[in-house]
Kinemage of the C-alpha trace (Angstrom):
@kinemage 1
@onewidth
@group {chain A} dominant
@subgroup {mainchain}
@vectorlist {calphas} color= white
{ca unk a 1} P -30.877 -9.204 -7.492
{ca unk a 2} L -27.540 -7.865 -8.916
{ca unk a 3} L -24.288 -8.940 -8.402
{ca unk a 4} L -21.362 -7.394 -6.696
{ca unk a 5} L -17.960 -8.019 -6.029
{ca unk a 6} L -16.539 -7.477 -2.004
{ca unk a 7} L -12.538 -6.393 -1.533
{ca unk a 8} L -11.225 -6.553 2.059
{ca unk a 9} L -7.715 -5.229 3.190
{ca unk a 10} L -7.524 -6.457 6.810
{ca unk a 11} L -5.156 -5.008 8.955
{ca unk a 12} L -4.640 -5.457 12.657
{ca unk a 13} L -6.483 -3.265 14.195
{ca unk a 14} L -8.680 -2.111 10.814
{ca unk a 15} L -11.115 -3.877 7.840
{ca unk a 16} L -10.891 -1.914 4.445
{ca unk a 17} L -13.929 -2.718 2.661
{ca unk a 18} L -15.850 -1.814 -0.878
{ca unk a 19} L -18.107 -3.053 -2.973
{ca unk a 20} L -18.129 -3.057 -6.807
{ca unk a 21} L -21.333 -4.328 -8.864
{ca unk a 22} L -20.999 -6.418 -11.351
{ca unk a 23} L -20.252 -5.162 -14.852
{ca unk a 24} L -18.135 -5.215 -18.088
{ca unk a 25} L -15.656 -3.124 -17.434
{ca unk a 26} L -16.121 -2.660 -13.725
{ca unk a 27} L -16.990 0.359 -12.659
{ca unk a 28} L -13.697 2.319 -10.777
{ca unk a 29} L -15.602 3.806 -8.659
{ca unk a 30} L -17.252 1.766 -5.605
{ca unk a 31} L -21.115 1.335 -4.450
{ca unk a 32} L -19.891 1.788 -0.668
{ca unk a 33} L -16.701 1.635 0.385
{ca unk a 34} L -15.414 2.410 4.377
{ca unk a 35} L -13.770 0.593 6.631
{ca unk a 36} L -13.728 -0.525 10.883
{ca unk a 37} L -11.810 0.699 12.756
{ca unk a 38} L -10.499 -0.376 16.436
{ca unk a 39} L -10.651 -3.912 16.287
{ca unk a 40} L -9.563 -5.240 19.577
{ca unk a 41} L -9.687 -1.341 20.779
{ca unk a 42} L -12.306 -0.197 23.574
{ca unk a 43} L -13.831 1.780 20.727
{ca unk a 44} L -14.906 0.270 17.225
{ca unk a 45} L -16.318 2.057 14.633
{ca unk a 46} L -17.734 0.937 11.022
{ca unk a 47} L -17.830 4.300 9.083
{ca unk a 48} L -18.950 4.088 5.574
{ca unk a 49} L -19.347 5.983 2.162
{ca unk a 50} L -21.411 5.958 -0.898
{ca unk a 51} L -20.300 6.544 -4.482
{ca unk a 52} L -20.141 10.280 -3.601
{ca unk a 53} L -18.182 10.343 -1.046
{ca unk a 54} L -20.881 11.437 1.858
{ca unk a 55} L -20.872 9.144 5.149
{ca unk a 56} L -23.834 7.118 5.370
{ca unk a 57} L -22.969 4.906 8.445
{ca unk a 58} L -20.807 6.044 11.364
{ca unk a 59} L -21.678 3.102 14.284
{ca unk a 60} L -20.246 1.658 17.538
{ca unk a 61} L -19.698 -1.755 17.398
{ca unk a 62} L -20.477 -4.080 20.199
{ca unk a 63} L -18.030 -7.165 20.938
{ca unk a 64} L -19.885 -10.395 21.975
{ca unk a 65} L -20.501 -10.524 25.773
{ca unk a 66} L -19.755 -7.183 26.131
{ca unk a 67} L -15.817 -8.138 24.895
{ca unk a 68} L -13.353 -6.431 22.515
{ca unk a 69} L -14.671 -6.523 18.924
{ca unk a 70} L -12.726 -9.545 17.101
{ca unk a 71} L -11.699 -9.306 13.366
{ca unk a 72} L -14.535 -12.627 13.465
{ca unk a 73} L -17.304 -10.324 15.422
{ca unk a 74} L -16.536 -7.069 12.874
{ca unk a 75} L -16.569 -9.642 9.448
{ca unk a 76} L -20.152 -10.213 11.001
{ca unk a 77} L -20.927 -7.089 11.814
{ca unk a 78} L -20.117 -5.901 8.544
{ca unk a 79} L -21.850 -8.515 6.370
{ca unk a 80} L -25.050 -8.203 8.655
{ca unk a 81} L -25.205 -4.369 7.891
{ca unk a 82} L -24.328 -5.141 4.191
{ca unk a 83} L -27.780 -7.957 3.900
{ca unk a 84} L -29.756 -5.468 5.731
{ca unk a 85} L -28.665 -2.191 4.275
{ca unk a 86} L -28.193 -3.768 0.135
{ca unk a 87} L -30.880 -6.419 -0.345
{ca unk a 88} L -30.435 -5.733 -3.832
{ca unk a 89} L -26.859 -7.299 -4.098
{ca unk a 90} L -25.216 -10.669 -3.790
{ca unk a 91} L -22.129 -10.638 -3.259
{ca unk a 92} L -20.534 -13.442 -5.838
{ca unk a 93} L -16.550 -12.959 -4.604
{ca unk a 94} L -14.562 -11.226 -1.834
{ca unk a 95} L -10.825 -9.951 -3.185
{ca unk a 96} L -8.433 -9.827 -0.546
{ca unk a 97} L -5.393 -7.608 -0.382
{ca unk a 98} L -2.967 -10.613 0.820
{ca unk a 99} L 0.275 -8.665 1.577
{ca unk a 100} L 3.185 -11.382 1.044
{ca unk a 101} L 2.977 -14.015 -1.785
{ca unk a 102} L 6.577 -15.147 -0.964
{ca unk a 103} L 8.069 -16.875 -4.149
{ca unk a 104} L 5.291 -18.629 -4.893
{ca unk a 105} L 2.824 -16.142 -6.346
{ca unk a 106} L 3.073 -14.370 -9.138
{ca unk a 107} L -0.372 -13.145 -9.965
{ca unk a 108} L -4.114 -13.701 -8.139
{ca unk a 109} L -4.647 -17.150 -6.847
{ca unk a 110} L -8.679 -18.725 -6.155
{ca unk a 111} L -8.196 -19.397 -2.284
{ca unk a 112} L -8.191 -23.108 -1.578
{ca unk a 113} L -7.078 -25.232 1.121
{ca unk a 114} L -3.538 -25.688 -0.376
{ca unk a 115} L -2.938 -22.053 -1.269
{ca unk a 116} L -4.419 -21.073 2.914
{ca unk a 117} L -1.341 -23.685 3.637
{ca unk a 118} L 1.688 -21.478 1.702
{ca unk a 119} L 0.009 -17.709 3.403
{ca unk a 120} L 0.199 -19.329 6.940
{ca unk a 121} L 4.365 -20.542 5.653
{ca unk a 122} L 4.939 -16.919 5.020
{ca unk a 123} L 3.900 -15.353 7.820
{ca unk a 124} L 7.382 -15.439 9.436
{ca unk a 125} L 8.323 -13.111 5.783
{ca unk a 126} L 5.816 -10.516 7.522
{ca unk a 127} L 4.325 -11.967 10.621
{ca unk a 128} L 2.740 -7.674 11.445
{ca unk a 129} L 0.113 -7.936 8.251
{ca unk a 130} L -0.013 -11.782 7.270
{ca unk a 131} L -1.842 -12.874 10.236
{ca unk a 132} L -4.591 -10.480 9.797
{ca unk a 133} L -4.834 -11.084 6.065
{ca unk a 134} L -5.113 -14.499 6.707
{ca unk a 135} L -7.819 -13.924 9.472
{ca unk a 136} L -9.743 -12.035 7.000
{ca unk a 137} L -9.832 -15.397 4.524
{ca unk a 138} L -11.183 -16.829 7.553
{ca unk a 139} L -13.720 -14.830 8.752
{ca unk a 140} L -14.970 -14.764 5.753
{ca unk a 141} L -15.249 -18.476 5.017
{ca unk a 142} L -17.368 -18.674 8.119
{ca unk a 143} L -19.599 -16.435 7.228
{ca unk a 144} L -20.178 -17.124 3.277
{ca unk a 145} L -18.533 -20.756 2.950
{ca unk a 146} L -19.497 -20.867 -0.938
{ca unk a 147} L -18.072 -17.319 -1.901
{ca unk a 148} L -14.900 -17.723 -4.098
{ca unk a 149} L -12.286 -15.643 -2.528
{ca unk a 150} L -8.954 -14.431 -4.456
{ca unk a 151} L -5.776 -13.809 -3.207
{ca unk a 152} L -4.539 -10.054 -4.271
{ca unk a 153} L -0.814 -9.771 -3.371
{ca unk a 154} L 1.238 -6.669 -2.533
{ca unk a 155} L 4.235 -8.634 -3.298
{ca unk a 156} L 3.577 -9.695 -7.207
{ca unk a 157} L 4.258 -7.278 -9.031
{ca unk a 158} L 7.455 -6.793 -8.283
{ca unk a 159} L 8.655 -10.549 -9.114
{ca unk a 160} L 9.375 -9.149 -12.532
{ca unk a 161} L 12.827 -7.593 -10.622
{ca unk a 162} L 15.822 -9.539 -12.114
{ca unk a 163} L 17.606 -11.714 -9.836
{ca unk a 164} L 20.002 -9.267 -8.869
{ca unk a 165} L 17.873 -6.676 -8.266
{ca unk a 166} L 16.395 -9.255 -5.454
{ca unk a 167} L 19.541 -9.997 -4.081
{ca unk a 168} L 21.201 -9.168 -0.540
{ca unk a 169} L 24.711 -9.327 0.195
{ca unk a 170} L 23.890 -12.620 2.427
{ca unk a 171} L 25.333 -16.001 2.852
{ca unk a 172} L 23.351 -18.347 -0.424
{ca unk a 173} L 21.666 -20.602 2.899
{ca unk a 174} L 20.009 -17.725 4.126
{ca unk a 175} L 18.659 -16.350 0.435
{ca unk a 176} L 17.461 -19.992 0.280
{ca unk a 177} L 15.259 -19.726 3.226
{ca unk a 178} L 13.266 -16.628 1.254
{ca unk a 179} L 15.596 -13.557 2.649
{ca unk a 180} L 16.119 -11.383 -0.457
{ca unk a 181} L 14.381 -8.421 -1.696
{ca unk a 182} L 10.244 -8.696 -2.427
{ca unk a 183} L 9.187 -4.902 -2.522
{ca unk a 184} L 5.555 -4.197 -1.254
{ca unk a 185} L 2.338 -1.639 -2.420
{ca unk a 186} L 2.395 -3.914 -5.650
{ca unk a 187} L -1.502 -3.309 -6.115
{ca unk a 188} L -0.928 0.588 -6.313
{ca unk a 189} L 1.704 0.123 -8.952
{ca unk a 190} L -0.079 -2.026 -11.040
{ca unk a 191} L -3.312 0.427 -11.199
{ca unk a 192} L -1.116 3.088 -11.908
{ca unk a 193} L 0.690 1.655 -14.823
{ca unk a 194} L -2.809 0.696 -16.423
{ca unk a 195} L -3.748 4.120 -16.089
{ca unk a 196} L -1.171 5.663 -16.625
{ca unk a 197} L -1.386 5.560 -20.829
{ca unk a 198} L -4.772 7.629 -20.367
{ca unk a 199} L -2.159 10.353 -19.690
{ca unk a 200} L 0.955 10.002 -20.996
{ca unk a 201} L 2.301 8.314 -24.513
{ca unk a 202} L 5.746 7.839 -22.221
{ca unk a 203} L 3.969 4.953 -20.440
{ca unk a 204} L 5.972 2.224 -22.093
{ca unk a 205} L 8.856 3.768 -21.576
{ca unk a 206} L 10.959 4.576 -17.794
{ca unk a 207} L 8.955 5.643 -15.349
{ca unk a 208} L 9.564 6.217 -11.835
{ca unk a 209} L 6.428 5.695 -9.523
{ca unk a 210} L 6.450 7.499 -6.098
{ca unk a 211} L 3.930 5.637 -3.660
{ca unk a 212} L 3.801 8.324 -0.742
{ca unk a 213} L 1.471 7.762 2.179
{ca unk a 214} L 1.975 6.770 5.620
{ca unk a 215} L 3.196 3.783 4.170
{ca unk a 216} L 5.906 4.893 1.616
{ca unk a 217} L 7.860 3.548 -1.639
{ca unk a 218} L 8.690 3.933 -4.935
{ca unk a 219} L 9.574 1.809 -8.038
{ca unk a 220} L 11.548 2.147 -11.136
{ca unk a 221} L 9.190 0.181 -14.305
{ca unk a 222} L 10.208 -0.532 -17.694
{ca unk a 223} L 7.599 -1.743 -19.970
{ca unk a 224} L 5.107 -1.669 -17.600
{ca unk a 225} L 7.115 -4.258 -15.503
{ca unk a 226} L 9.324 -3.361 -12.245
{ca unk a 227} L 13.160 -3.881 -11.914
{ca unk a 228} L 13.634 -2.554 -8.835
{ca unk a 229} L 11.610 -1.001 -5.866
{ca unk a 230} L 12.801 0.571 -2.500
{ca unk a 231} L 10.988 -1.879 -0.239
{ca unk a 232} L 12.759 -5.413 0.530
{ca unk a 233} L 12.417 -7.521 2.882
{ca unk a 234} L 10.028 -6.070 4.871
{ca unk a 235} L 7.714 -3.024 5.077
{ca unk a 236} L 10.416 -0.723 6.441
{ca unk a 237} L 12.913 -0.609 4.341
{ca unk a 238} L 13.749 2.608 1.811
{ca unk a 239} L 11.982 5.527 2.421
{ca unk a 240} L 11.470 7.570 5.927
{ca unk a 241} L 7.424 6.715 6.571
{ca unk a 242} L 5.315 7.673 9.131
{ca unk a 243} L 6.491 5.826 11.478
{ca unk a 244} L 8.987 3.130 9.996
{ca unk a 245} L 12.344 3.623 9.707
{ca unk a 246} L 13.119 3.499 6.525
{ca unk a 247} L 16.737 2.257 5.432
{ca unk a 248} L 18.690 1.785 8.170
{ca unk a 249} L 22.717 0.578 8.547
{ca unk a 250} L 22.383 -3.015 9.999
{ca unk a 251} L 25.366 -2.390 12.309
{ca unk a 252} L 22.933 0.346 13.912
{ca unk a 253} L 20.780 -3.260 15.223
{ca unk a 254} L 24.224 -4.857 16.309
{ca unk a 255} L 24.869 -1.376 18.324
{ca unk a 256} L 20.800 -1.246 19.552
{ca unk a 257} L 21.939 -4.832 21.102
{ca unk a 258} L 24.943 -4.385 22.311
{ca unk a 259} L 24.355 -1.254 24.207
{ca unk a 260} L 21.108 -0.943 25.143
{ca unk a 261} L 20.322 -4.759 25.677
{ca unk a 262} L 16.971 -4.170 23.470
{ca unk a 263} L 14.759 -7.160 22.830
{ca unk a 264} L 13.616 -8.086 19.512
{ca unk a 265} L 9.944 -6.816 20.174
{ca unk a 266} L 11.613 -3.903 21.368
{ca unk a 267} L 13.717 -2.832 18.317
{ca unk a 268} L 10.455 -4.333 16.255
{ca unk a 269} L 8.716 -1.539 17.667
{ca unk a 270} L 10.699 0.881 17.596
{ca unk a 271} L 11.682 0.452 13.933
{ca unk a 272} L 7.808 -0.032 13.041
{ca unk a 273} L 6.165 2.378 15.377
{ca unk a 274} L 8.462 4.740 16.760
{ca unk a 275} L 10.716 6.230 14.284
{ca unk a 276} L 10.265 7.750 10.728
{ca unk a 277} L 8.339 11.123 10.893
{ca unk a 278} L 7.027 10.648 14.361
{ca unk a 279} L 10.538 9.540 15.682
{ca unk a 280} L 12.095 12.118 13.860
{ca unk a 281} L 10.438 15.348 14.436
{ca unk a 282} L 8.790 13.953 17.781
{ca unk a 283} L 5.361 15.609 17.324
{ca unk a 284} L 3.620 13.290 14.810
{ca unk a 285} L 3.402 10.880 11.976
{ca unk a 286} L 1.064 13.101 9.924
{ca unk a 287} L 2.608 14.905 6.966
{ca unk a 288} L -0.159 17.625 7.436
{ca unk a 289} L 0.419 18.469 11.310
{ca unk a 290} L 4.413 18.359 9.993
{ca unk a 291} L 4.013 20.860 7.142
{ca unk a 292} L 1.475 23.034 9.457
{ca unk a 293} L 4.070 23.344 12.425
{ca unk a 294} L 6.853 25.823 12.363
{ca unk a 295} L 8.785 23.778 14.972
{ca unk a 296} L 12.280 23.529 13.563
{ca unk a 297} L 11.788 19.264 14.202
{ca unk a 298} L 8.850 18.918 12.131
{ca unk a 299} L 10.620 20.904 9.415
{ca unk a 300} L 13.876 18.620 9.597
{ca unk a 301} L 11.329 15.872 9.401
{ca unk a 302} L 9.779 16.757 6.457
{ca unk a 303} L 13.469 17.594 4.933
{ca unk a 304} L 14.484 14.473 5.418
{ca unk a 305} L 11.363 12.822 3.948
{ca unk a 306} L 11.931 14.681 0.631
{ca unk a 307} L 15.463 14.194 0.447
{ca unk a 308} L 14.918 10.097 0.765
{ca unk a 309} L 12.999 10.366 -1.948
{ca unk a 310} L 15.168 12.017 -4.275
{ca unk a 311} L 18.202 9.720 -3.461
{ca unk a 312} L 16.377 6.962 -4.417
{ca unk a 313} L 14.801 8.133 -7.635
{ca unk a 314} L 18.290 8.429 -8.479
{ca unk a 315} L 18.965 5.343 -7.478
{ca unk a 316} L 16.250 3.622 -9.391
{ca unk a 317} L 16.531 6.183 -12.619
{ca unk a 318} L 19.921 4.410 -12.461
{ca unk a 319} L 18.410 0.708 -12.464
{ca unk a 320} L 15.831 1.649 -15.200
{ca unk a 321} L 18.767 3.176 -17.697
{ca unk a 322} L 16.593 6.500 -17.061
{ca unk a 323} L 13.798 8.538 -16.337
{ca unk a 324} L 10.453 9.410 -19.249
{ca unk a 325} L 7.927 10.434 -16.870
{ca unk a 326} L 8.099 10.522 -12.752
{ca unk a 327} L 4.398 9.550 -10.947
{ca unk a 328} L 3.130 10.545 -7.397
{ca unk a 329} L 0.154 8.868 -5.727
{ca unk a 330} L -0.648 7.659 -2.436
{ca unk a 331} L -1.896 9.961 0.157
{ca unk a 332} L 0.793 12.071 0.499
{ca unk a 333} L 1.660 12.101 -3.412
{ca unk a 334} L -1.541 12.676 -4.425
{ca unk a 335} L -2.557 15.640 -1.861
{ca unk a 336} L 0.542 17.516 -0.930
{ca unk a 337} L 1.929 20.162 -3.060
{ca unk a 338} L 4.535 21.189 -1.249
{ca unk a 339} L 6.131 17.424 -1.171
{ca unk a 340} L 5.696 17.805 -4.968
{ca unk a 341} L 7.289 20.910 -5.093
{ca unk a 342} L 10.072 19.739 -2.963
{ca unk a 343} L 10.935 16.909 -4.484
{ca unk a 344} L 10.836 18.331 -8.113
{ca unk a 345} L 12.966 21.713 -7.110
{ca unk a 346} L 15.588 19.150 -6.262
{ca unk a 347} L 15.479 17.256 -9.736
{ca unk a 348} L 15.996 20.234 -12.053
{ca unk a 349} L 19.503 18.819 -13.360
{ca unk a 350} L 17.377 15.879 -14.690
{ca unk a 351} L 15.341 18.486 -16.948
{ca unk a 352} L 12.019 18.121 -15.196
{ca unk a 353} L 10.236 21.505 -14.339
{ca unk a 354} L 6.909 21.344 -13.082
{ca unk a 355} L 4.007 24.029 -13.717
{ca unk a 356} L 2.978 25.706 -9.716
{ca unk a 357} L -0.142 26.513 -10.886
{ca unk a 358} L -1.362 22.817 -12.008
{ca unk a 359} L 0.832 21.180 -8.796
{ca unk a 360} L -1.112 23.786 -6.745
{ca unk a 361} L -4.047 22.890 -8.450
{ca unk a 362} L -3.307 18.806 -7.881
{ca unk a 363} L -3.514 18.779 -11.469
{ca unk a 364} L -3.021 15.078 -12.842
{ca unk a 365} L -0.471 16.738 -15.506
{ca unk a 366} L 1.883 19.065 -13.753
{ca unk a 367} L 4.960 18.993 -15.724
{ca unk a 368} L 5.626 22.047 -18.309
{ca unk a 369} L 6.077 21.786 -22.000
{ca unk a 370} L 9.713 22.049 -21.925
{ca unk a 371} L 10.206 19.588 -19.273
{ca unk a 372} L 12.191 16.204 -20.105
{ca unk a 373} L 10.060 14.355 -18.187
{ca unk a 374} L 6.704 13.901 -17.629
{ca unk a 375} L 5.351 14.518 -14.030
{ca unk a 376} L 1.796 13.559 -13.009
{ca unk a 377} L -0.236 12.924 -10.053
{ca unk a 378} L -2.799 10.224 -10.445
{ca unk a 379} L -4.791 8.629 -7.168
{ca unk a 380} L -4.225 5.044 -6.826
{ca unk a 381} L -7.448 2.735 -6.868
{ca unk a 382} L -5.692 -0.958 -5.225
{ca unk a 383} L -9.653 -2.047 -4.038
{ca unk a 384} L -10.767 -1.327 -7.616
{ca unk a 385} L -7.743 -3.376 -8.931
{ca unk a 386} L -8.440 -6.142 -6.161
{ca unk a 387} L -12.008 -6.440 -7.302
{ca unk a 388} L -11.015 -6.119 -11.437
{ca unk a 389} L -8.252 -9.205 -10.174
{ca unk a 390} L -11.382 -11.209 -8.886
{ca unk a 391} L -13.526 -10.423 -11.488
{ca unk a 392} L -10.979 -11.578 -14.601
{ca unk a 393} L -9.828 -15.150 -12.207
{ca unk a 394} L -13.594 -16.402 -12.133
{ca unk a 395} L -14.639 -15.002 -15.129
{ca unk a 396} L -17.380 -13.297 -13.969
């Protein structure tokens, strides 16, 4: 029987999944990887892919009793079809993607009963993907009690920021109490920067890494190590995303209050569910349907998107004393030219100039030879690092 390795990013209403056998290095590229979806929805689905890419599974789940599917009932679904369908693996550790690490955690952490106590502490730091992270752990314990489970978190890479950079403008009591800056999509910056030297000799130097998906940042790293990021707090700071808000004047929250007499899980989802490109343009949270639509709304959307992102590269090219080489991945980085394109026309006074043909192309190199800076697109791989994490911690 081989071995395998088992990464889970649990969301609220989803289960990210893939499975990585055993090896030295581990492979990149995943036995099966898929995911459920509609957990706690009328509809549940566990869709599933092999190593190239074609869908193997795409079943309705049942709930027990003829209920809802439970993130408990779809950890046993999916383990059930994983026994049946892959006799010939045992799984010898589960990675999780463990979104806040608060102060505490630096790098991947073995799951034990004292490290279970600090993730249910910092659920009030980001109490809309802690819970389900944490239910994950759970589920999982259940169902394969002498598993070794590590603890991959969004949150660590960037606790290389200098103090300052971590800093808000707040009263020291309330920084005490954990309110300061933690920046998120840490696993996606960390595979890029260990790729990123397959590609370019600037990789030691300042580089500016655009995460652009539904869920969007970007970080300025020296060295390989962050000093600054546009996420803070929370997940919807910075950027305009698909449907967070992105930065936002706090004295917009005071007016929200004052005159429309909003609750706080009212304003939560607004900021979270109802704004950025959906709010925006008013037709949808999908970059494609935006770029696709000649409705002047989805254009200002998509305006606004780009110019975000431009204002805070130079924001961060600021923090990081420059710029040697700008990076996009995430969906929207890695797929959409015309972001690219966008975003680069409007960084010309840097010195960058990007080649159309290799952009159009979703070339990994699109920068020309007289360009200043090297620009590249390379996809990000966070369940390959999650499962690399596990692999190193236990020694396997």
């Amino acid at each position: 029987m081989s071995k395998a390795i088992l990464t889970v990013n649990a969301g609220s209403s989803s289960i990210k999944f893939a499975l990585f056998p055993l090896a030295k290095p581990i492979s990149q590229k995943a036995f099966v990887s898929g995911q459920i979806d509609g957990i706690g929805a009328d509809e549940t689905k566990l869709i599933a892919k092999n190593q190239e890419g074609e869908k193997i599974v795409n079943r309705t789940l049942a709930g027990v009793d003829g209920g809802k599917v439970t993130h408990d009932s779809a950890f046993n679904d999916l383990f059930t079809w994983f026994t049946e369908t892959y006799k010939e693996f045992e799984i010898v550790a589960v990675g999780h993607r463990v979104v806040h690490g608060g102060e505490l955690y630096s790098k991947p952490t073995l799951i034990k009963p004292d490290v279970m106590k600090h993730l249910e502490d910092f659920i009030p730091l980001a109490p809309l993907h802690e819970p389900h992270n944490i239910a994950g752990i759970k589920a999982v314990l259940k169902l394969q009690p002498n598993v070794p489970q590590v603890a991959c978190f969004d949150t660590a890479f960037h606790r290389t920021q200098p103090e300052v950079a971590q800093l808000f403008g707040l009263p020291k009591k309330i920084t005490a109490e954990g309110v300061k800056r933690y920046g998120f999509h840490g696993l996606s910056y960390e595979f890029i920067v260990q790729a990123l030297p397959e590609y370019s000799h600037r990789a030691n130097g300042r580089v500016i890494v655009c995460h652009l998906g539904n869920g969007a940042s970007i970080s300025a790293v020296v060295d390989k190590q962050c000093v600054a990021t546009t996420l803070g707090f929370s997940t919807i700071d910075g950027l305009v995303m698909g449907t967070r808000v992105g930065s936002l004047d706090a004295g917009v929250i005071i007016h929200l209050l004052r005159t429309k007499n909003m609750s706080v899980d009212q304003l939560e989802k607004m900021l979270y569910k109802e704004s950025g490109l959906l709010g925006v343009s008013g037709i949808s949270q999908d970059m494609r349907t935006l770029l696709a639509s000649d409705a002047p709304e989805a254009r200002q959307a998509v305006e606004l998107f780009c110019y975000r992102i431009v204002r805070e590269i130079g924001s961060l090219v600021a923090a990081a004393g420059g710029i040697d080489a700008l990076v996009f991945t995430g969906g929207i980085g890695e797929n959409s030219r015309e972001i690219r394109r966008n975003v680069c026309e409007q960084l010309q006074w840097m010195g960058l100039h990007i080649n159309h043909d290799a952009n159009a192309a979703n070339e990994v190199f699109i920068s020309t030879g007289r360009s200043l800076i090297d620009v590249l697109v390379i996809p990000t791989n966070e369940e390959w690092m999650m499962a690399k994490h596990a692999q190193t911690l236990l020694g396997l």
